[in-house]
Structures are given as structure tokens and as C-alpha cells.
ChimeraX commands (.cxc) that place a marker at each C-alpha (Angstrom):
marker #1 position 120.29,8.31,72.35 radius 0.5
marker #1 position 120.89,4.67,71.24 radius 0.5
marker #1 position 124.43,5.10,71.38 radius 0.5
marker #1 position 124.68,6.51,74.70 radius 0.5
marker #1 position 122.81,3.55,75.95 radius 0.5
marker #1 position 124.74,1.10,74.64 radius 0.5
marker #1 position 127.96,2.99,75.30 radius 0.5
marker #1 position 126.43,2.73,79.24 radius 0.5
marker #1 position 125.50,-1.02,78.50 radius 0.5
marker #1 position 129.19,-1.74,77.67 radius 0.5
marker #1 position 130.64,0.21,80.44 radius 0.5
marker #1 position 128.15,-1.76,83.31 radius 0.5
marker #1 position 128.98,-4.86,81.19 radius 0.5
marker #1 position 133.07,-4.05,81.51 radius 0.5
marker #1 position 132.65,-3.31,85.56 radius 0.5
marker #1 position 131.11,-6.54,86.17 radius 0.5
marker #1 position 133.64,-7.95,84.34 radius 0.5
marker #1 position 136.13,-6.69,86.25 radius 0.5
marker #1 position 134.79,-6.93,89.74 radius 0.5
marker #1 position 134.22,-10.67,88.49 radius 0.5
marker #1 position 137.73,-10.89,87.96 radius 0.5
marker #1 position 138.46,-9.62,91.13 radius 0.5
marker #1 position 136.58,-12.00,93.30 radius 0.5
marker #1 position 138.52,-14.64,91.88 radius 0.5
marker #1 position 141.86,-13.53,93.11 radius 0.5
marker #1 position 143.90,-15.54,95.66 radius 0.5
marker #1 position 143.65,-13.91,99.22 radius 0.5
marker #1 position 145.08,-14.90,102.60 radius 0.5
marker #1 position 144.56,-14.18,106.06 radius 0.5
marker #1 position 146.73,-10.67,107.51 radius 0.5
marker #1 position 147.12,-9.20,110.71 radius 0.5
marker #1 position 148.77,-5.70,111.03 radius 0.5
marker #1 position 150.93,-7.13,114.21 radius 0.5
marker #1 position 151.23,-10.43,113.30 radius 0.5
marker #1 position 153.56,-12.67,111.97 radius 0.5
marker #1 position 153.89,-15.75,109.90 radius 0.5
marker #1 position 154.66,-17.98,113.30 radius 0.5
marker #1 position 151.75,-16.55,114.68 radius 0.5
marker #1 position 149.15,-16.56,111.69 radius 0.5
marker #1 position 150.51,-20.28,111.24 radius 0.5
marker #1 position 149.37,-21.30,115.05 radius 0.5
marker #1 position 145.90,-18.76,114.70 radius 0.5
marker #1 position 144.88,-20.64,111.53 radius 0.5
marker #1 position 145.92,-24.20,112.86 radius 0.5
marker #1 position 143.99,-23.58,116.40 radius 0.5
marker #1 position 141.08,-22.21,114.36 radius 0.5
marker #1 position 140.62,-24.67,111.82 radius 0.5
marker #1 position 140.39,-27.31,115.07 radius 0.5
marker #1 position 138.10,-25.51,116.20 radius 0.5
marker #1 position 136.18,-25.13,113.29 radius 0.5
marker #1 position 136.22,-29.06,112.04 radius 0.5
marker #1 position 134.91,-29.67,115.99 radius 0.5
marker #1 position 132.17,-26.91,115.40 radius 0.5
marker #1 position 131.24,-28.83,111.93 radius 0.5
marker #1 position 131.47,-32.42,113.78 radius 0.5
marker #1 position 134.07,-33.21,111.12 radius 0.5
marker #1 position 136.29,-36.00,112.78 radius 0.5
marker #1 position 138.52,-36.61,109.85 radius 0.5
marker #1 position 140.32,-35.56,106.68 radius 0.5
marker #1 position 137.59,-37.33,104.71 radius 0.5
marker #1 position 134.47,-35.81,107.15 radius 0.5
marker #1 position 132.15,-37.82,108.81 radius 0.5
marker #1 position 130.26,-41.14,108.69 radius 0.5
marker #1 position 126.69,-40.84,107.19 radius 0.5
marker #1 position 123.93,-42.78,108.39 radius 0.5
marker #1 position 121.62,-44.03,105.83 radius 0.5
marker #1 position 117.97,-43.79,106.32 radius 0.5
marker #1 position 116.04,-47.00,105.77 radius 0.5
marker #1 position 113.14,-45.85,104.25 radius 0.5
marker #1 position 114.42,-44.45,101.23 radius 0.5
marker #1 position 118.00,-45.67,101.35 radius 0.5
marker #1 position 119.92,-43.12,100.90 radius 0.5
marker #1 position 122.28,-40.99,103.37 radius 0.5
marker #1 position 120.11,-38.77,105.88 radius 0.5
marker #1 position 121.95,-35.50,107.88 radius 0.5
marker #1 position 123.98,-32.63,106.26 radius 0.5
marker #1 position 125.83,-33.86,102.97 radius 0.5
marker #1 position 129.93,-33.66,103.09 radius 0.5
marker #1 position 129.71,-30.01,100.99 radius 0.5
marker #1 position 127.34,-28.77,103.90 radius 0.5
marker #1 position 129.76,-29.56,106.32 radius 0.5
marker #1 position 132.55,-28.17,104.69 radius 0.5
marker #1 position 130.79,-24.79,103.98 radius 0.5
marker #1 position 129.74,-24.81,107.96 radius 0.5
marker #1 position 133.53,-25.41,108.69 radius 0.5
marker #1 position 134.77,-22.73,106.06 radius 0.5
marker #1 position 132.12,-20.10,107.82 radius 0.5
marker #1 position 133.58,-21.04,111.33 radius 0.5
marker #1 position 137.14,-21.04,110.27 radius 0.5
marker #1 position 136.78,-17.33,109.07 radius 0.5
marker #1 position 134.64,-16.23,112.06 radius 0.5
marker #1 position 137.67,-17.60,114.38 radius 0.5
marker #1 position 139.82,-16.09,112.39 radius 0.5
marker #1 position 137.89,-12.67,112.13 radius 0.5
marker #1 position 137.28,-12.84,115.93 radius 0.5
marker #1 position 141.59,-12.86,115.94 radius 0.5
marker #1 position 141.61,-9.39,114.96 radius 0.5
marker #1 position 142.65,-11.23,110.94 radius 0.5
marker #1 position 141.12,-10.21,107.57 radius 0.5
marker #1 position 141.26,-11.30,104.76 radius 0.5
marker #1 position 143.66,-9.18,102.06 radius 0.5
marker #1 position 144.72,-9.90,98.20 radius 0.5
marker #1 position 147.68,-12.49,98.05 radius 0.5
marker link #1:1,2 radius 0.2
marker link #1:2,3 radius 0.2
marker link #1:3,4 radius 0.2
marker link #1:4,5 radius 0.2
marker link #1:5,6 radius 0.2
marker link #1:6,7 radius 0.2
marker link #1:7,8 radius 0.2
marker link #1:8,9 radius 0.2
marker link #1:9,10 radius 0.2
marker link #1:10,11 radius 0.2
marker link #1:11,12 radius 0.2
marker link #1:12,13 radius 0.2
marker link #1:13,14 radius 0.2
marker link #1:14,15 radius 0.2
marker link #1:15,16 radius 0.2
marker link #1:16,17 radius 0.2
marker link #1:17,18 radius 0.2
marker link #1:18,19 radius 0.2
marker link #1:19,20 radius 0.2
marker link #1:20,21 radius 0.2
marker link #1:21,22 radius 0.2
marker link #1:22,23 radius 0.2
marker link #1:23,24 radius 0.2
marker link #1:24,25 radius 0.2
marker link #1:25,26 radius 0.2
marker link #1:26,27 radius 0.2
marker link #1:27,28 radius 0.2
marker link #1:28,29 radius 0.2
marker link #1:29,30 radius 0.2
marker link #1:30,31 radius 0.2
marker link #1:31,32 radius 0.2
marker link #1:32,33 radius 0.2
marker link #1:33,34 radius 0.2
marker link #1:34,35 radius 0.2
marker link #1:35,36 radius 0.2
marker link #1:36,37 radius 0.2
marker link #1:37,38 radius 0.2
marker link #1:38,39 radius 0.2
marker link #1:39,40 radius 0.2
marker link #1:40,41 radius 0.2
marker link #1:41,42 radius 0.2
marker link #1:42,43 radius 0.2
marker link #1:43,44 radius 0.2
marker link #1:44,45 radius 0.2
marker link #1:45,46 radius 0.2
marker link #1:46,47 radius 0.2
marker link #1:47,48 radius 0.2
marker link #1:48,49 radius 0.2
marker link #1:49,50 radius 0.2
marker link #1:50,51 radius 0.2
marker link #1:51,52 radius 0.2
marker link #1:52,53 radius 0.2
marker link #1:53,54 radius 0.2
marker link #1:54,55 radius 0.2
marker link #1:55,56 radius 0.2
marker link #1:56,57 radius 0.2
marker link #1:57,58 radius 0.2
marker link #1:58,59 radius 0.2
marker link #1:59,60 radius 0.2
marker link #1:60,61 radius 0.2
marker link #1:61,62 radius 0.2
marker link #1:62,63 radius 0.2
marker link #1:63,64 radius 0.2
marker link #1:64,65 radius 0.2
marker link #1:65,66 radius 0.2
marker link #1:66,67 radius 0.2
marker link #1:67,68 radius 0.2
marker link #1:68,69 radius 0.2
marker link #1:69,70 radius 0.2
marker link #1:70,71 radius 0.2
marker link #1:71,72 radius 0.2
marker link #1:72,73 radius 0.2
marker link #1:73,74 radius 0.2
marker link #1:74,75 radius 0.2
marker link #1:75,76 radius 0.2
marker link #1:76,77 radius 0.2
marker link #1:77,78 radius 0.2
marker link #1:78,79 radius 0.2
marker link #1:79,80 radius 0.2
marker link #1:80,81 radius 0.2
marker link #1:81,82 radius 0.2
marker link #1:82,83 radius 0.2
marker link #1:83,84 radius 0.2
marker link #1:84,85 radius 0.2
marker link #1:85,86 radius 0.2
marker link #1:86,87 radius 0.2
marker link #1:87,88 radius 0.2
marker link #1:88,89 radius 0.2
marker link #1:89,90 radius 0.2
marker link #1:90,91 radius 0.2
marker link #1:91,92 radius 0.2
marker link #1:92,93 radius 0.2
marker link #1:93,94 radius 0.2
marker link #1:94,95 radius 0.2
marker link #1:95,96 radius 0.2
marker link #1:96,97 radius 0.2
marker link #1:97,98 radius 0.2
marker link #1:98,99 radius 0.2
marker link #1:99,100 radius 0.2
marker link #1:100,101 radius 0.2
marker link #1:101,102 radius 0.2
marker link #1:102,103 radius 0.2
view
């Protein structure tokens, strides 16, 4: 009995493993009609889009304001802003008719 346990421990163990693995593989954006002029323009219009959505304004994000009680930046940080562009990037893309395949 112990060794069927464990033998089902190691298996779960190997799985997770493995879709682990998995999540970490490169993808990119595919359309069954598309091409690579098209995805090209698609990704370019979207990510405008998306660093507008965000409020992003340059390469290096936005100004932050400090607050002057504490002294110290106040509004989203620079990683919530990317993450808020990254989510509107792939629902633009998404809304394109694109998903996301392994590279």
C-alpha cells in the first residue's frame, strides 16, 4: 500500500513537473489567415492601444507623483502598469481573432 502511494506521489510530482516546464515555453501570437505583414501591423496597432489604455506615454512609463505626506511615489507602481498593458495587449489581440500558440 505504501508503495503504491508513493509510486502515485512520484507520478503527480513528475506531471507538475512537466506542465511546469511547459508554461515556460516561448509562444507567439497566430492567426489561421494571417500573415507575418499582418500580425506585424495587429500587434503594433494593439500595443498603441494598449500603452494608451495603461496611460503609459513612454518607453520608460510614466511620471510618478510623490505624495507629501509620506514621501514616497503615490498611483499604480511601473510593474502595475506594465501588467495592465500586457492584459490589454492580449485582449486586443484576442479580440483580432489571434491566440496565442507554442513558438
Amino acid at each position: 500500500m505504501r508503495a503504491n502511494a508513493s509510486r502515485c506521489a512520484l507520478r503527480l510530482f513528475t506531471l507538475a513537473l512537466a506542465l511546469g516546464l511547459c508554461a515556460c515555453a516561448p509562444v507567439r501570437w497566430h492567426k489561421s489567415d494571417g500573415d507575418d505583414a499582418l500580425l506585424a501591423k495587429d500587434l503594433a496597432d494593439c500595443r498603441r492601444q494598449a500603452q494608451d489604455k495603461a496611460g503609459i506615454t513612454g518607453s520608460l512609463g510614466v511620471s510618478t507623483t510623490m505624495d507629501p505626506r509620506f514621501g514616497a511615489p503615490s498611483g499604480p507602481s511601473q510593474a502595475d502598469l506594465m501588467m495592465q498593458q500586457s492584459q490589454a495587449l492580449g485582449m486586443c489581440m484576442r479580440q483580432r481573432g489571434y491566440v496565442l500558440v507554442p513558438a
